[in-house]
C-alpha positions as CSV (number, residue, x, y, z in Angstrom):
1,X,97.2,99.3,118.8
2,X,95.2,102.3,117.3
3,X,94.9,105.8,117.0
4,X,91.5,106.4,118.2
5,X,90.2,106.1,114.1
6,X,87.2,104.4,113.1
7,X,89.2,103.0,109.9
8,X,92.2,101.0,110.7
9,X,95.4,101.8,109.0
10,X,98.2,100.3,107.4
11,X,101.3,102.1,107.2
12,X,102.7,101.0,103.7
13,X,106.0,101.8,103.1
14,X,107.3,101.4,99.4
15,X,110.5,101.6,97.5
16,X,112.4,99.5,100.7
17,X,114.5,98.3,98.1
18,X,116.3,102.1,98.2
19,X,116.1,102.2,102.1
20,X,119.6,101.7,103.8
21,X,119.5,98.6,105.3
22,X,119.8,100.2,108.6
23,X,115.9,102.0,108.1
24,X,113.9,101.9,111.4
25,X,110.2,102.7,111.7
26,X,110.4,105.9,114.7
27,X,108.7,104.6,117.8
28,X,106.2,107.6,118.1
29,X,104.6,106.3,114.9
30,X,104.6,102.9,115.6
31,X,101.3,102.9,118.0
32,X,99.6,104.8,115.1
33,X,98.9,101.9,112.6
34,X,97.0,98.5,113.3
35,X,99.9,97.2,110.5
36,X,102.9,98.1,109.1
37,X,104.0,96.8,105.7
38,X,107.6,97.7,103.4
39,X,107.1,97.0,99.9
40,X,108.6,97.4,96.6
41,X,106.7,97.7,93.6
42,X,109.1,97.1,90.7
43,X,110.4,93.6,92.5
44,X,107.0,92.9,93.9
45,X,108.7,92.2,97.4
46,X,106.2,92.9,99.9
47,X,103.2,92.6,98.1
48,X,102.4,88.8,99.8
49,X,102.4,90.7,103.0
50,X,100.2,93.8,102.1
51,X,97.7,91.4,100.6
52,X,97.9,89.7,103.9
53,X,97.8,93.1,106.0
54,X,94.8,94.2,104.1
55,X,92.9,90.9,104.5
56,X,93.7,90.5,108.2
57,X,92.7,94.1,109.5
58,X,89.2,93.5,107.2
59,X,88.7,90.4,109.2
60,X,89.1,87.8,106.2
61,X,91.9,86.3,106.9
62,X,90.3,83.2,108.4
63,X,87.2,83.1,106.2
64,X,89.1,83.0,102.8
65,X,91.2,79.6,102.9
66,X,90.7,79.1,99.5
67,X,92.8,80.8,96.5
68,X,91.9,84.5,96.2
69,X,90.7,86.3,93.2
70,X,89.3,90.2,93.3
71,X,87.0,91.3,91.4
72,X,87.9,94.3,89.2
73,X,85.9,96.9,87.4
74,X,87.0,98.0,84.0
């Protein structure tokens, strides 16, 4: 699925741990994003799968089998 962008997008939806547990992503935005990820950031919950997300739309997914590390610029 895709919206017709040249750049893929993840729809990353944070603080799920204040959602209702009856939160549903509406249908007319579901087609817009290649992924769709809930995270929070105090618990970390989510963050596995983002990692994941990010990876899979950049086409890494199945080079890196190895641990991951990324590189950072101070």
């Amino acid at each position: 699925k895709s919206n017709g962008a040249v750049t893929p997008l993840i729809l990353v939806i944070n603080k799920i741990d204040c959602a209702t547990s009856s939160f549903q992503l509406q249908d007319t935005l579901a087609g817009t994003f290649v992924k769709q990820v809930t995270t929070c950031a105090i618990t970390g919950q989510g963050l596995p799968d983002l990692d994941s997300a990010i990876l899979e739309v950049l086409g890494l997914d199945k080079v890196l089998s190895g641990g991951r590390s990324w590189a950072v610029n101070q």
